[in-house]
Structures are given as C-alpha cells and as structure tokens.
N, C-alpha and C positions, 0 to 999 in steps of 0.2 A: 504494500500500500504506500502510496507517497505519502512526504512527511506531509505536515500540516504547514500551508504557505498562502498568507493571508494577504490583500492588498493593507499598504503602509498604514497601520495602525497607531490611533492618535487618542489617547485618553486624559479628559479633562482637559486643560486650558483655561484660558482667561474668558471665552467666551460661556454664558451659559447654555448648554448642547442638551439636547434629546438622546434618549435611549442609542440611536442610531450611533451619534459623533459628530451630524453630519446639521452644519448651520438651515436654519428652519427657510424653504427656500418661500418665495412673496405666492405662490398658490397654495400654501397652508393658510394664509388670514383669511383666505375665504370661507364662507360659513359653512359650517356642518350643517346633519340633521336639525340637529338641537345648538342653535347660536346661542354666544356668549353675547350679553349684552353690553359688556363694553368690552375693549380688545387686552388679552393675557398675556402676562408675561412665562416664557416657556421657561422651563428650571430645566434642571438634570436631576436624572434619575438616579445618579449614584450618588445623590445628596440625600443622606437619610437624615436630615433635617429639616426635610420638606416635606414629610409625611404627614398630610391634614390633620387637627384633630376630629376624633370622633364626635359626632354629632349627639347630646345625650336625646335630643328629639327621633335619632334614628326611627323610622319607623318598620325597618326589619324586626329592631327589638320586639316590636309588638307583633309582629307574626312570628316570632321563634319563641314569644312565650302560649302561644295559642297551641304551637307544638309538642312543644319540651313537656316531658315526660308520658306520650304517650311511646306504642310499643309497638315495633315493627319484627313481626316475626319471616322469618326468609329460609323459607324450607331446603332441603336437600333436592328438591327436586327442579328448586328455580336455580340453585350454585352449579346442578349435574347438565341443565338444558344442553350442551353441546354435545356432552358423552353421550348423551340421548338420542341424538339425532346423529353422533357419530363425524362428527367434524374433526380434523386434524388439533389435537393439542397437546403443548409441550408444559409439561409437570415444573408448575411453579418452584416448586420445592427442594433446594441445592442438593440435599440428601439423595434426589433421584438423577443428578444430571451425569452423563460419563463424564468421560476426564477430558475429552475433546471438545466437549458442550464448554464445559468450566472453563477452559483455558480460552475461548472463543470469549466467553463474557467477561473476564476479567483483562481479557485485551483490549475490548470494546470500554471496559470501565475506565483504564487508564488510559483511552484516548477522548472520553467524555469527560472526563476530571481536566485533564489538559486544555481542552478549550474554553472549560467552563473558566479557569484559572484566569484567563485571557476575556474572553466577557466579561465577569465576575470583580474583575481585577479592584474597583475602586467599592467595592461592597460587600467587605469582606464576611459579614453575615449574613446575604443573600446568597454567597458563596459558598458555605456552609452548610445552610437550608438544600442550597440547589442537589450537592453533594450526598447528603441523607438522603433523598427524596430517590437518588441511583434510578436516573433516566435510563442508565444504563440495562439495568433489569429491566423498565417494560422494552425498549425496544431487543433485547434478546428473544425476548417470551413474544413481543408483536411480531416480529420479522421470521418467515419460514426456515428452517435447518439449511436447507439445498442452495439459499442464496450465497453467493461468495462474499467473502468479508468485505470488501471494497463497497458492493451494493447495498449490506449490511449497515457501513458505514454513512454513507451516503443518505440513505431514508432516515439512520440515528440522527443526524445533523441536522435535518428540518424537525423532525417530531421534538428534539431538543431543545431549538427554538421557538417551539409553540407552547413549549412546557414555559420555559423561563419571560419571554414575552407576555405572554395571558398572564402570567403569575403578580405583573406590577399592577394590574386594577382589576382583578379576577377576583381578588377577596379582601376583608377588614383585617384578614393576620396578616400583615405587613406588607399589603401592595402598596405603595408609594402614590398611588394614585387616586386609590381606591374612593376615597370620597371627596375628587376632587375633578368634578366631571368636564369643565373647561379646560383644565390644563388637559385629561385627557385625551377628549378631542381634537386637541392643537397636536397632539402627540402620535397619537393614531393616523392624522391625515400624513404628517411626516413619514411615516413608519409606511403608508401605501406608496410614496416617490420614490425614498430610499429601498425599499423592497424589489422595487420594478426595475432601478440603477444596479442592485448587487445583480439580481438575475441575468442581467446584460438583456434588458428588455428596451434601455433609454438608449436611443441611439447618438442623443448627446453628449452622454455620461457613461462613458465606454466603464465596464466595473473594474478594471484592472486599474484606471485613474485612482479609483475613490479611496477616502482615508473615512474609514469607520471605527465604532467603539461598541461597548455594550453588548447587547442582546446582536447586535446585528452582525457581528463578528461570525456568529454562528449561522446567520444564514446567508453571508457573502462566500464563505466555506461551502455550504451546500450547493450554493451557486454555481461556483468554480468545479466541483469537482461533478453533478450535475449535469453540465453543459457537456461533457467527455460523454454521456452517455443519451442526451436527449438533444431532440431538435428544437428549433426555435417556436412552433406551434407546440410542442410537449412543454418546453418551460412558460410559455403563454394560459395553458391549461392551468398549471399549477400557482400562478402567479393571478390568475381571474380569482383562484377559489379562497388565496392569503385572502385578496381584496372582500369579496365577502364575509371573509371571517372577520377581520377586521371590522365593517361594518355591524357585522349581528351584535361583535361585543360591545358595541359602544350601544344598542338599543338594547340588550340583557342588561350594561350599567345603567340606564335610565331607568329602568325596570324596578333595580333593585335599590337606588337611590330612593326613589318616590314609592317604594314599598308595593309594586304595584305586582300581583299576582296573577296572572290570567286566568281567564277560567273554562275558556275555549280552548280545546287540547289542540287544534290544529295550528291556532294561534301561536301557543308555546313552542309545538314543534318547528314549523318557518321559524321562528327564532333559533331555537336548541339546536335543530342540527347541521347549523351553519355556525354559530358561536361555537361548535367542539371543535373544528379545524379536522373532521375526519376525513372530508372532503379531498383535502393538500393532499392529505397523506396517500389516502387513495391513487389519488393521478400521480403520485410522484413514484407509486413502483411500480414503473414504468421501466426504469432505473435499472428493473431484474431481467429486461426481456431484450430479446437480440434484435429485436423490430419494433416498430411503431405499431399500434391500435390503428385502424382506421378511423374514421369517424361515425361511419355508419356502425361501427362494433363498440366503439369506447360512447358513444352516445345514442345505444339502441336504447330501445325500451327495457330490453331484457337487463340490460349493465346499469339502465336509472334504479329500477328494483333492487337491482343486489346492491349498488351503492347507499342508498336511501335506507333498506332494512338491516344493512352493515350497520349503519350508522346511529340507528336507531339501536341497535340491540347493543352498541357502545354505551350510547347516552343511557340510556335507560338501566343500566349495570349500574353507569356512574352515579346515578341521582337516587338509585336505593340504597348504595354504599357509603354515599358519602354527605347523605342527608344531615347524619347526627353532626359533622363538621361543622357546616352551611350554618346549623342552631346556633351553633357555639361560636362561631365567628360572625353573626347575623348577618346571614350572605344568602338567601334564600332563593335558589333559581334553580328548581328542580318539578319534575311529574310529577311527584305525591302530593304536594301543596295543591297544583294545581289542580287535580282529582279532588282533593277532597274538597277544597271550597268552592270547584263545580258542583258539588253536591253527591259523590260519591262514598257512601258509608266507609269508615276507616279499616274495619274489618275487612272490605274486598278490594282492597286497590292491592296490595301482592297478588293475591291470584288472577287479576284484574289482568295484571304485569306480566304474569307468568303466563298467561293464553298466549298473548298480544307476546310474548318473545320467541314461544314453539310454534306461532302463524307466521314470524319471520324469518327465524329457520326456514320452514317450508316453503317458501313463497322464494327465500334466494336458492334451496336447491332445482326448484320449477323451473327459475329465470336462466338459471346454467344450464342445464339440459336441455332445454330450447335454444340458446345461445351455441351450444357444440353442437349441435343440430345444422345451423346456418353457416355454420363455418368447417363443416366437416370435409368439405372438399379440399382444402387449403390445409396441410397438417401441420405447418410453423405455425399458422395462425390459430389454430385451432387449442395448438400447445401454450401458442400465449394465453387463450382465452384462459382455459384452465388450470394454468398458472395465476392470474390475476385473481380469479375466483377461489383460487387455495388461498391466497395473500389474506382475500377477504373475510376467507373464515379464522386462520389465524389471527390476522387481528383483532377478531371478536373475542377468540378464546386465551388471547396473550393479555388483551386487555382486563378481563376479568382475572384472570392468574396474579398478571400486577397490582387489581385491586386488593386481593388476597394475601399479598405475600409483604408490599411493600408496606414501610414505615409512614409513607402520607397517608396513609389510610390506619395508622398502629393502632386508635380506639377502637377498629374492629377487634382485637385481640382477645379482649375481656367479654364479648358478645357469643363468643363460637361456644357450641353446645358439644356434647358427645357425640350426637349421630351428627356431626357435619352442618346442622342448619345454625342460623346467625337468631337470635335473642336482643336486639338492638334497643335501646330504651333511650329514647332521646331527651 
C-alpha cells in the first residue's frame, strides 16, 4: 500500500479557519436553508473554547424526560435477523477472528490512528475520543474478507471521515457545534466547496494545489487514493451523495434544536436516510470492482431497493441501539420517538421494527435476483453486480456487529441478558 501522502498540510494560523483549513470562500455568505439573520463570524473547530453553552431551555431535555426510564426490550430474534435470513457475517468478536483477520485489522488500526493523529492534531481530546470509538473495527466488520487491503483502505478513509465530520454537530457530548446552528451552517456550506476541491471535482482548484486541515485531511486522502480507482462520473456519484448528507444534517440539527419530533415516518425517513451518509459509502465500493456500474445497473430500480433497505436496516439498528445515548446527551433523532408520539403503543414498536427489518431482508434479496437476472448475459458485470450486493449485506451485518462490540455504544454492556436479547432501560 503506498504511504500516506497528503497535499501540503497547514494547521491553524492567524486566520480563523473551518474544519477544512481552507479560508471561507464569498459563496459560503450566501444563505442557507435556514439564514442567519445577521452575518457570522466563522471560528475553528479545533478551538475547544468555542463550544456553545448548553441551553438550560433545551427542549430535547423535555422529550428525553418523556422517555427516560421506560424499557426497550430487543429480543434475540431482532440481534439474529441476518443469520436468519442467512446473509454473509463476520463475528464481531476478537476471540473468533484467525490470525490473518487480526493482523489485517490491527494494520488497518494503525493506519486509522495515523491519520486521525494528522486530522486530530490541534484537538487532542477529540483525538482520543476518535481513537476509542476504533473506526477501525467497524470498517473491518463493514468491509467484505475478499476485498484487498488497498480497497479496504480506501472505503476506511471516507466512512472515517463521516464518523469524525458528523461527530462536530451530530450531538451535545462535545460536538463543537452542536448548538450553535449559524456557525454550522456557515461550516457545512464550506465543507460542500472544499469536499468537491479535494475530490478533484473543481476544475479551478486542481486538489493536489490545496492546503487542508482537520476533518478534511481524511477525505482529501480518500480523494487521492480514490481517483486510482474510479472515474470522474464514479467520484461525481459519491460527491452528489456527501452533498446530500451534508444537507439532511443540517435539517436533522434544526430538528433537534427546536425539539421538533416528526410524526410522519416517511417524513423522518427522507431525512434519516440521507443524514446516515450510507449512501457515500455505498457508491464508493465501487473502489472493489474492476469496472464501472453502468447506469442503467447502478441506478435501476432493483439497486434503488437494495440501496434504500441497506440503508434503512443501518439506520434503524442505529436508533434502537443507541436511543439510550440520544436521552443522555438530549440528542433525540431517532424511529422510536417518532413511533410512539405518532401514536404507536410503546409495547409494539420492536416488533413493529422487527417485521419492517425481515420485509427488508426480503425485498433486497428479491431486488438481487432480478438484478443477476438482467445482467446475466455479461458475466464481469454480472460478478460486479453480486459483488456490490454482498458489500450491501455486509454492511448491514458489520454495522450491527460494531454496534455490539464497540465502546461508542459500551452502555449496551450492562443491558445484555443470558439468552443474547438486550434489557435497555432508558
């Protein structure tokens, strides 16, 4: 694998800089969704002296007390849904990996540690944080056995970036941003220019000029290494879907600012599953295949399905595991809430959960089977297809694995029962 070789890297200065590094260019003052009404002054991110105070009128407070202490029980049969259904997964559990698995992620570890050093650099607590939290483990347990480490690497380096990225106004435990929704704004529109520069998308701003900092260190690296493997419509795909996500989060923070719950579940989800960033990742393992997707295959109906209920059967792992968090950091942007102050009894929103995750199952092995169907004439393409389609259930079942196993999730610990099902008491 080549080393890690980053365009000239410039942290901190005299000027005050965004996440990026990179000065706030004059099409960020233009207005967001949601305008500031008078014009901000942008900080930096690695100033943890700018982290807003908490608002004691928070009004999440008042929906995490509405919550807190009832009891979410999460059977063995909702943790098993993949072994159910028989999808490819790799046992969370160090105890079970061979020695070739191990030494694969502890390579992977000490090349995410590395970067993060270089991101991380002026926040030496966010550094820390990032470090425990071993991005490194989900993307081992995300990412398929068969990929090579290179490609391995490569999809680690964006999903790592979405981790640390989202993580500055994605919650009240110490995003820096988190209730401070104008600076955000100003921050995020930056954060879609400088994104579209690293990708080598701005044909003004060639990315090997640019001098970055921060969060974006890691994805000017994904960038660079990336472009060896995809064409300029492949990194176009991947860089629409940042810009989305980008977008969703700053309507998920409006959301959660002004306390405002949905109650329309289609509602929630147009938000949820563009604010997860599963999308990126999706189109970016790409990364693993020796050919391009067509578009009539990367944008059939059958790949919106399996994209869509990947995505969903992410999110929805996410917001039952890490609900009890959301209370405690009054960060509340999840399904359950929104179930139950639709007016759905508290007692059926798991099993609610659990249909609605074995109809997704089945609906993406549908959409594959019809999809190697249309392409079975073509047998490179056909091997892509089903390749992309293993990625997707991998990811589903990597991503629960790491909800299981890792430390950003450790108040599950105290929850697990004998037979395997979770006892969560919020």
């Amino acid at each position: 694998m080549d080393s890690i070789v980053l365009p000239s890297v410039e942290i901190g200065g005299e000027q005050q800089l965004l996440d990026s590094g990179c000065e706030s260019p004059d099409s960020l003052h233009s207005q967001s969704s949601h305008p500031a009404s008078e014009p901000t002054t942008v900080l930096s991110l690695d100033d943890s002296s700018s982290e807003a105070e908490n608002d004691e009128s928070d009004p999440n407070a008042e929906l995490a007390a509405q919550l807190k202490g009832k009891k979410l029980s999460v059977p063995t049969s909702m943790l098993n849904v993949f072994k159910t259904v028989g999808w490819p997964i790799l046992d969370h559990r160090s105890s079970k990996w061979t020695d070739e698995f191990a030494a694969r992620y502890e390579r992977l570890k000490f090349d995410t540690h590395a970067i993060l050093d270089l991101a991380l650099a002026e926040s030496p607590d966010r550094l820390q944080k990032a470090k425990t939290h071993d991005f490194a483990l989900f993307n081992i347990l995300w990412t398929p056995e068969r990929v090579d480490y290179e490609g391995l690497w490569v999809a680690s380096l964006l999903t790592t970036w979405l981790f640390i990225w989202d993580d500055f106004v994605d919650s009240n435990d110490g995003g820096l941003l988190a209730q401070d929704f104008n600076q955000a704004c100003a921050w995020r529109r930056e954060a879609i220019v400088v994104a579209k520069q690293v990708l080598d998308l701005d044909d003004g701003h060639p990315a090997a000029s640019l001098e970055v900092s921060g969060s974006m260190i890691v994805l000017a690296e994904f960038g660079r290494r990336a472009a060896k493997r995809l064409n300029r419509d492949q990194m176009q795909g991947i860089y629409r879907e940042i810009v989305l996500f980008i977008g969703a989060a700053e309507t998920e923070q409006a959301h959660r600012l002004a306390g405002y719950v949905p109650v329309d579940v289609d509602e929630y989800l147009d938000m949820r599953l563009l604010s997860s960033a599963v999308l990126a990742c999706f189109f970016s393992e790409e990364v693993f295949f020796e050919i391009a997707l067509p578009d009539w295959v990367l944008y059939s109906d059958e790949m919106k399905v399996i994209f869509r209920d990947g995505n969903y059967l992410i999110s929805i792992h996410n917001d039952i595991l890490s609900l009890k968090k959301e209370i405690v950091d009054n960060c509340i942007i999840n399904m359950i809430p929104v179930l139950y102050f639709g007016g759905m009894p508290w007692e059926q929103i798991i099993s609610h959960l659990q249909v609605e995750l074995e109809a997704c199952c089945r609906r993406v092995d549908k959409a594959a089977e019809a999809l190697l169907e249309k392409t079975a004439g073509d047998a490179q393409l056909s091997e892509a297809v089903e390749s992309l389609v293993y990625s997707v259930r991998m990811n589903t079942t990597g991503n629960l694995g790491y909800l299981l196993a890792s430390s950003r999730y450790s108040h599950l610990d105290n929850e697990k029962t004998e037979d395997g099902s979770l006892e969560i008491v919020l």
